[in-house]
N, C-alpha and C positions, 0 to 999 in steps of 0.2 A: 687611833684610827689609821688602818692605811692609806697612806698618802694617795692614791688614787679616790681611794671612796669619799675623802675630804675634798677635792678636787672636784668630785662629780656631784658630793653634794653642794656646793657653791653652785656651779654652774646651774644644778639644779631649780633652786630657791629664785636666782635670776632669771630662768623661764619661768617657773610658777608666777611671777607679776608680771610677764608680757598675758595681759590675759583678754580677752576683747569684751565690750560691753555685757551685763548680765543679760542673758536669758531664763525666764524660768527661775529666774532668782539665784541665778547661780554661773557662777563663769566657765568657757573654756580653756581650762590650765592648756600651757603649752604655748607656742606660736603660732601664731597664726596671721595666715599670710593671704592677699588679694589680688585674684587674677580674673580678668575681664570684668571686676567691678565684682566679683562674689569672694567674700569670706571666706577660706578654707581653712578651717580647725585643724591642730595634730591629731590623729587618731594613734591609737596602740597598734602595736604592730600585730602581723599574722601568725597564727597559733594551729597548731590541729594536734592533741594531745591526748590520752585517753585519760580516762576515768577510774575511779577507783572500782567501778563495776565492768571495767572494760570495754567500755562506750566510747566511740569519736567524740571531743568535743572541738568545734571551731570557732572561729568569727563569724562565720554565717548560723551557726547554732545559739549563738547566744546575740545575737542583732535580734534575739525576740524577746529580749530579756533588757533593762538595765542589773548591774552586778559590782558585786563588792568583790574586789582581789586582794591580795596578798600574797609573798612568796616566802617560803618557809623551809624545811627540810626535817625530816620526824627524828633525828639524831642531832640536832639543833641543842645545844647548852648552854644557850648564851639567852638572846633575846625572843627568840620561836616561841617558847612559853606561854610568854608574857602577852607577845601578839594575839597568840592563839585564843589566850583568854580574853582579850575584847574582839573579835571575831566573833567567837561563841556568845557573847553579850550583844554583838549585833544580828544573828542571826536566832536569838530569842527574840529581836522585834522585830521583825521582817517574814519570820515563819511562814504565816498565816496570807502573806503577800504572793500572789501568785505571777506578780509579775517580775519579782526579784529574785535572784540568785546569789550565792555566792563562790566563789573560784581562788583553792589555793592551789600555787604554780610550786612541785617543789624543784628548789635547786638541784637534788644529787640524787637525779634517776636509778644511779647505780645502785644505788641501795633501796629507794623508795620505790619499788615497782607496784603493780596495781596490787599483787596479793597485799603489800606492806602499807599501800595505802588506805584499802581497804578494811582492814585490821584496825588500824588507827582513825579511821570514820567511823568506825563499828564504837571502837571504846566513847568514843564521843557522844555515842548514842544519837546521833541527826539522822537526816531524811536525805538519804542520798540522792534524791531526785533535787533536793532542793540545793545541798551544797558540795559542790565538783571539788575534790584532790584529784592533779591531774599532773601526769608524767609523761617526759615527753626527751627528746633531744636535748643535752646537759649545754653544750654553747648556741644553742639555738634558742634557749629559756635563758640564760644569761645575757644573750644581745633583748631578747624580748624585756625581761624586765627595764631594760633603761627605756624603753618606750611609754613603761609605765610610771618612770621618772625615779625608780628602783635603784640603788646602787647593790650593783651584787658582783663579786670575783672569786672567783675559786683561789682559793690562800691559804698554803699549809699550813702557815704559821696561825692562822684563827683558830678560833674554837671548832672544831666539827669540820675545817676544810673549805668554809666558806667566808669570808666577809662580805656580807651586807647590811642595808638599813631597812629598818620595819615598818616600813609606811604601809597602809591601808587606803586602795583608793574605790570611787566611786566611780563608773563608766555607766555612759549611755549606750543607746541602743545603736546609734550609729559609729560606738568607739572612741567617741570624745571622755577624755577626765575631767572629768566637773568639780570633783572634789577630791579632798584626800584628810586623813589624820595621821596623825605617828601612834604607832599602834603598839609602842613602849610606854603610852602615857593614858589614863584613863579618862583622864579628863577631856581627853579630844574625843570622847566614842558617842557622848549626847549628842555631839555637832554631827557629824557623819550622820546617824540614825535622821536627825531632822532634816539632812542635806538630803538623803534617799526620800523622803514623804515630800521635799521641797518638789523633786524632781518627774518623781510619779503623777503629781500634780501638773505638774507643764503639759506632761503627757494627755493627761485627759481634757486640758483645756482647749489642747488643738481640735 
């Protein structure tokens, strides 16, 4: 692993247990810090990125939404796969949820533009209303993903030009990470799926 990406995942795991009391069953990963006596969660950074149908997507577009992310790249030969395939396992059970989404960010615009992302939503066979491929700015999606607690660098020497980790995370509506799985491993995709229904749930008890 590149010694950065080892680097940032440490430091990483170290935020993920500063986490502040459960809400909703579920904590805010990240720091979180208090000023004038109110809790203020990390939130994910700012995005405005199109779509595989050539749509705006932003942070105020999907503050109507909670969403599952991931970042990827469709010439990906390493781990993108694997992700991809529990992704697709979570948006088999979320479908029918109209309050949920899903959003994958890819790293290498240059190649992934909307036709190419398109194409590869198509093969997929999903509801492109339901889950966003979305391209955008290549070091403005690379600072972005570490917001999502992402390790991602452009690296000639990886596979495809990118080194990153495949985590899967869970965001609320106001931007907070509430959850995450490693989305190299199948065994973490039950928990996320129960984390989104933990979540949706809060929502309707307010």
């Amino acid at each position: 692993m590149n010694p950065k990406i080892h680097l940032l995942f440490i430091v990483t795991i170290l935020t993920f247990f500063n986490c502040s009391p459960k809400s909703g069953d579920l904590p805010y990963l990240g720091q979180t810090v208090v000023e004038n006596g109110i809790e203020i969660h990390h939130k994910v950074g700012q995005f405005a990125h199109l779509n595989q149908d050539s749509v705006l997507v932003d942070n105020k577009k999907m503050s109507e939404y909670i969403y599952i992310a991931d970042f990827f790249f469709t010439s990906c030969p390493s781990i993108c796969p694997k992700v991809m395939k529990e992704m697709t396992k979570i948006y088999d059970a979320v479908k029918d949820e109209p309050n949920v989404k899903l959003v994958s960010f890819t790293l290498d615009p240059k190649r992934d533009d909307v036709a190419k992302l398109k194409l590869y939503a198509n093969n997929l066979g999903i509801d492109h209303n339901k889950w966003y491929f979305l391209t955008g700015d290549k070091d403005a999606t690379l600072e972005l993903a570490n917001t999502f607690f992402v390790a991602a660098f452009e690296d000639a020497d990886a596979p495809g030009g990118f080194d990153h980790s495949g985590k899967i995370l869970l965001i609320d509506k106001e931007g907070h990470v509430r959850s995450f799985s490693e989305g190299t491993d199948p065994e973490n995709t039950p928990k996320i799926i129960a984390d989104v229904a933990k979540l949706l749930e809060s929502y309707k008890s307010k």
